[in-house]
PAKOL-861365 format. One line per field, with one value per residue (C-alpha): residue number from 1; residue in one letter; chain; x, y, z. Coordinates in steps of 0.1 Angstrom, whole numbers, plus 2048, in hexadecimal, padded with zeros to 3 digits. Example, Ala and Ser with C-alpha at 12.3 -4.5 7.8 and 13.67 -1.06 7.14 Angstrom:
2
nr	[1;2]
rest	[A;S]
kette	[A;A]
px	[87B;889]
py	[7D3;7F5]
pz	[84E;847]
This chain:
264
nr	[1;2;3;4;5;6;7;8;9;10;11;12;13;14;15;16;17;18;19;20;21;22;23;24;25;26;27;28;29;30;31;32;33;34;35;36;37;38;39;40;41;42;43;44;45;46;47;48;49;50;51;52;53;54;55;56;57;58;59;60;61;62;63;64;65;66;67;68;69;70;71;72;73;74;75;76;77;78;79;80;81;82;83;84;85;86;87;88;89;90;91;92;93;94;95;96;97;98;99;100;101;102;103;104;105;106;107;108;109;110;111;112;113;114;115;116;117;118;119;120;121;122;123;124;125;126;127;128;129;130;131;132;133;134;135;136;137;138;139;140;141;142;143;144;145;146;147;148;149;150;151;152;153;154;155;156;157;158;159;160;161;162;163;164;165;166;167;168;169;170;171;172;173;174;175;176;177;178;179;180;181;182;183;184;185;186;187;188;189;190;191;192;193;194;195;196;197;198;199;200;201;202;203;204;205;206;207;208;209;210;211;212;213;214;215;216;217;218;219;220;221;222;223;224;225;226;227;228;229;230;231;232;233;234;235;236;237;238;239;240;241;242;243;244;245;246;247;248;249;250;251;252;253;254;255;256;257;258;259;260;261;262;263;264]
rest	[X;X;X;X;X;X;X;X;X;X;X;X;X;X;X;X;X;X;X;X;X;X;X;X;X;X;X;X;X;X;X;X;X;X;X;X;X;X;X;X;X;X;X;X;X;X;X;X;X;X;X;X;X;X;X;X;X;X;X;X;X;X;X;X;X;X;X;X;X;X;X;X;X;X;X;X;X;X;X;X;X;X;X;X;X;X;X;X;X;X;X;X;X;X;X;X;X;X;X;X;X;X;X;X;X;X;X;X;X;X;X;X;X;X;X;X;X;X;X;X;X;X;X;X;X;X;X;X;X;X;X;X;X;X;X;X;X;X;X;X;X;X;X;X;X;X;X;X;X;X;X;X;X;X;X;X;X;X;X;X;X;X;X;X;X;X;X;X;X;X;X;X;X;X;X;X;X;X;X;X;X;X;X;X;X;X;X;X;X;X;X;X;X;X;X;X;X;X;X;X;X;X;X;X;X;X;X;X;X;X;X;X;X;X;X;X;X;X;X;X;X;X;X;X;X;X;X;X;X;X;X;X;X;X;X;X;X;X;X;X;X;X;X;X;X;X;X;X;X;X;X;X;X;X;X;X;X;X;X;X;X;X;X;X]
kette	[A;A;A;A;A;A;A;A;A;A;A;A;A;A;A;A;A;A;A;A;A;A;A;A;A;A;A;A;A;A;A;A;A;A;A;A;A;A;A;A;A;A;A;A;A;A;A;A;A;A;A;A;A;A;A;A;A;A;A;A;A;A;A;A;A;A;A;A;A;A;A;A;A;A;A;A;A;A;A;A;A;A;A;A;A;A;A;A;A;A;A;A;A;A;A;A;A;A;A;A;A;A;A;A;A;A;A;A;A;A;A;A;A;A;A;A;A;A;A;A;A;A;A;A;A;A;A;A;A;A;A;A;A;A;A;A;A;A;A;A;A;A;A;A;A;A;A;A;A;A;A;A;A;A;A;A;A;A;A;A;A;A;A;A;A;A;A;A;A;A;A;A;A;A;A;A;A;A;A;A;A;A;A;A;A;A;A;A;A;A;A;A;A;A;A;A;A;A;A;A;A;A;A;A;A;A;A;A;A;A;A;A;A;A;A;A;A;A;A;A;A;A;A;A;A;A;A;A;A;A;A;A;A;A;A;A;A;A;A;A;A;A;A;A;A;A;A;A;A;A;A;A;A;A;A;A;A;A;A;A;A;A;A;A]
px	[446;45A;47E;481;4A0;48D;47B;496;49E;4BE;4B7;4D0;4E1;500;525;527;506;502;528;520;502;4F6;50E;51E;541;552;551;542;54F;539;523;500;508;521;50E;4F2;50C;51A;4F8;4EB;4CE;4C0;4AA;4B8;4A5;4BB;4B0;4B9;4CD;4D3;4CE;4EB;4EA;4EA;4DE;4E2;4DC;4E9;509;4F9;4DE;4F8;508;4E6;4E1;4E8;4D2;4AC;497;49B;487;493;48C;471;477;491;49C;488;46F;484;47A;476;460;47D;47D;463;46D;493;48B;471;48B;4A1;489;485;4A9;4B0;496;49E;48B;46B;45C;466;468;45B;473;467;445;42D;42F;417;3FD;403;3EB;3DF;3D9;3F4;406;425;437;422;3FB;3E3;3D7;3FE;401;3EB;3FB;421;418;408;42A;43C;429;439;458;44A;43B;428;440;434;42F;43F;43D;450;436;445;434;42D;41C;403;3EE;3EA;3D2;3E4;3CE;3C4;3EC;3EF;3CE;3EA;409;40E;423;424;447;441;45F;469;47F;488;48F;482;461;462;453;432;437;41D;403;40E;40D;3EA;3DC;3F1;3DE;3BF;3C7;3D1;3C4;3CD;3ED;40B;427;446;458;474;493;4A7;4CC;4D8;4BF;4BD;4A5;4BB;4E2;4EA;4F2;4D2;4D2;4D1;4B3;49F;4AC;4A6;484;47C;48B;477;455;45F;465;442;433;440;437;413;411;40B;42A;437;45E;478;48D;4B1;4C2;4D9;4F0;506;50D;516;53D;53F;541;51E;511;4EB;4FD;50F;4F4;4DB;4F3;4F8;4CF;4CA;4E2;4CA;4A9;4B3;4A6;487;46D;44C;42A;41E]
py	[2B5;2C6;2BC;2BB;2D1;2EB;2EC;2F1;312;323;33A;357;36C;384;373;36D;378;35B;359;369;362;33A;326;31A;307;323;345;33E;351;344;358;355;349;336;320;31C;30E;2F9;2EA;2E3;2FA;312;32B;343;359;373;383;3A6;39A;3B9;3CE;3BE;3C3;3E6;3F5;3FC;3D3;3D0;3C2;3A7;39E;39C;37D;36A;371;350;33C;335;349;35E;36F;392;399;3BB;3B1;3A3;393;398;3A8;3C9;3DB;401;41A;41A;3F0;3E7;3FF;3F6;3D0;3D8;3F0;3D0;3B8;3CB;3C8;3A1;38F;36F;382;36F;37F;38E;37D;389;37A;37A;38C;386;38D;38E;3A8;3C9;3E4;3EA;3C7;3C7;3A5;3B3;3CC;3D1;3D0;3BD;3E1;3EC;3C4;3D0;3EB;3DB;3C3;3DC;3F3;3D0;3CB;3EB;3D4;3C8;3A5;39A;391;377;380;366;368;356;347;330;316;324;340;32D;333;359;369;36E;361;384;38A;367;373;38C;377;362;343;33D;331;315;310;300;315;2F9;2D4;2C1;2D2;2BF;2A8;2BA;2C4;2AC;2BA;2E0;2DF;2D3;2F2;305;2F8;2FC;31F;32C;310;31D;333;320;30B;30A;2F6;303;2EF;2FB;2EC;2F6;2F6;31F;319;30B;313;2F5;2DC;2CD;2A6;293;27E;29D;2AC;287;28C;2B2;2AC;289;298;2BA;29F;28D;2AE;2B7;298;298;2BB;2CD;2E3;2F1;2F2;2ED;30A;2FE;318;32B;330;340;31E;308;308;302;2DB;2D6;2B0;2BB;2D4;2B9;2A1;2B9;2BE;29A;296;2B0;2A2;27F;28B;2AA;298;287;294;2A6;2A0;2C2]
pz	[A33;A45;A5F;A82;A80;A71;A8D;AAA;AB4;AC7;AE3;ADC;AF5;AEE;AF4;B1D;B24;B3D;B4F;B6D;B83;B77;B88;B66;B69;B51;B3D;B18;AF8;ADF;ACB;AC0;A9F;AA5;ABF;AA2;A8E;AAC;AB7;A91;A9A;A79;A8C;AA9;AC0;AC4;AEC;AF6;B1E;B38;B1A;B04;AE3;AE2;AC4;AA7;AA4;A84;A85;A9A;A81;A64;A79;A77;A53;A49;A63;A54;A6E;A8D;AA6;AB4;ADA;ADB;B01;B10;B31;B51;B3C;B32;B15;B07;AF3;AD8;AD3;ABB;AA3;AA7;AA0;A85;A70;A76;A64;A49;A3F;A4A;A3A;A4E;A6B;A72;A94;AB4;AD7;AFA;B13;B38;B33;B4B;B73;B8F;B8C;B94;BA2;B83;B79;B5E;B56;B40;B37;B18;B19;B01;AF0;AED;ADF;AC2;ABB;AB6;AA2;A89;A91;A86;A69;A5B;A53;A33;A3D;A5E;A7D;A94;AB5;AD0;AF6;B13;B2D;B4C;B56;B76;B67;B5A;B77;B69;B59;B39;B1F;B0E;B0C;AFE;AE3;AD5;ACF;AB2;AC3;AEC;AF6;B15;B31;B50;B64;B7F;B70;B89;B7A;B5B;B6A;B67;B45;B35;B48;B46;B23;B23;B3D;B22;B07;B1C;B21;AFD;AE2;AC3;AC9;ABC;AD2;AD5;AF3;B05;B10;B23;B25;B48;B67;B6B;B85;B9E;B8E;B85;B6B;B59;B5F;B41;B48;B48;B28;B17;B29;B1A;AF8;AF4;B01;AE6;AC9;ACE;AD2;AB0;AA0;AAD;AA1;AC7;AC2;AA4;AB7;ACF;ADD;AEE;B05;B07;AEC;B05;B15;AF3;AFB;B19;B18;B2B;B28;B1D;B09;AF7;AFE;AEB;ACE;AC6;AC8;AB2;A9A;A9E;A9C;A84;A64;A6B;A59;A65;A57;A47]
């Protein structure tokens, strides 16, 4: 058995990623960690946003060293990565043991010309997650896929990852949820799920009502339970301190639902 709160996750972005651009009612200071700490959450997914952290990423990591598990962004927002990023992150994992995978945040796009999906193909998938393995120990392999992607062809992309990361950019969208985790499952059967949730609605700049984060974080819950996710991801840890009510809501849910136990 296993608990529930070992099953959230904290979607990490460097101090004041987020200030400028969302529509949020103020400028945040809080760090990655710190927010962990805030929302109760163990595991952080630490993202790489308009290419901030700079490297060397040490001094970053050593802040998470007390968290149970992270993820490191190999590509970061709006799908930026480089030649030089796999091999940063995997000489990171081998000294922070805590490191567990790596995360591809906004991966897929329309086809191009050349019929490519991402910024990485399937064949140079392969290849990074054998450059990974050099670490010392196999790093999962996670993905960010929108729900209005789904419509893609992005199942041999999906063949290479480890665990498939689900969101709803818009929240009046959740209201399809149900059913576009089921064409996900459709899609990718046997690749592992983890539900995101986000905490303000990015989609249209603006606060996320609380009906629909009840809705999101009760649907991830009975996932969880039923075994059709293995985890829940709350964004942004940029946005913890700013006194947001799905923020707050979220936190005192967490603190609710953090000890249940999960069947094995």
């Amino acid at each position: 058995m296993s608990g529930v709160r070992d099953a959230f996750w904290l979607w990490g972005h460097e101090a004041g990623s987020h200030n400028t651009g969302w529509g949020l009612p103020g400028p945040s200071r809080m760090t990655p960690a710190e927010a962990a700490w805030y929302m109760g959450i163990p595991n952080l997914i630490m993202v790489n946003y308009q290419g901030k952290p700079t490297p060397p990423y040490d001094r970053h990591a050593v802040a998470l060293m007390p968290l149970g598990r992270v993820v490191w962004s190999i590509v970061g927002d709006a799908g930026r990565t480089s030649p030089e990023e796999v091999g940063l992150v995997r000489d990171l994992a081998a000294k922070f043991p805590n490191f567990t995978g790596v995360m591809m945040d906004d991966f897929f796009h329309q086809p191009k010309q050349d019929g490519s999906l991402g910024p990485i193909s399937p064949k140079l998938l392969t290849k990074a997650k054998k450059d990974l393995a050099a670490c010392g120990r196999k790093l999962d392999l996670w993905v960010v896929l929108y729900t209005h992607q789904l419509g893609l062809p992005v199942a041999p992309y999906l063949a290479q990852c480890d665990v498939v990361t689900l969101w709803t950019w818009r929240s009046e969208d959740l209201a399809g949820l149900a059913a576009n985790m089921e064409r996900l499952e459709k899609t990718a059967p046997s690749i592992r799920k983890v539900l995101g949730c986000y905490m303000w609605d990015y989609g249209d700049k603006k606060p996320m009502p609380l009906d629909r984060m009840r809705s999101q974080c009760e649907t991830g819950i009975r996932w969880l339970r039923e075994g059709r996710i293995e985890g829940m991801i709350f964004l942004a840890s940029c946005i913890c301190d700013l006194g947001l009510e799905a923020v707050e809501w979220a936190r005192e849910w967490i603190r609710s639902v953090g000890s249940e136990r999960l069947p094995a």
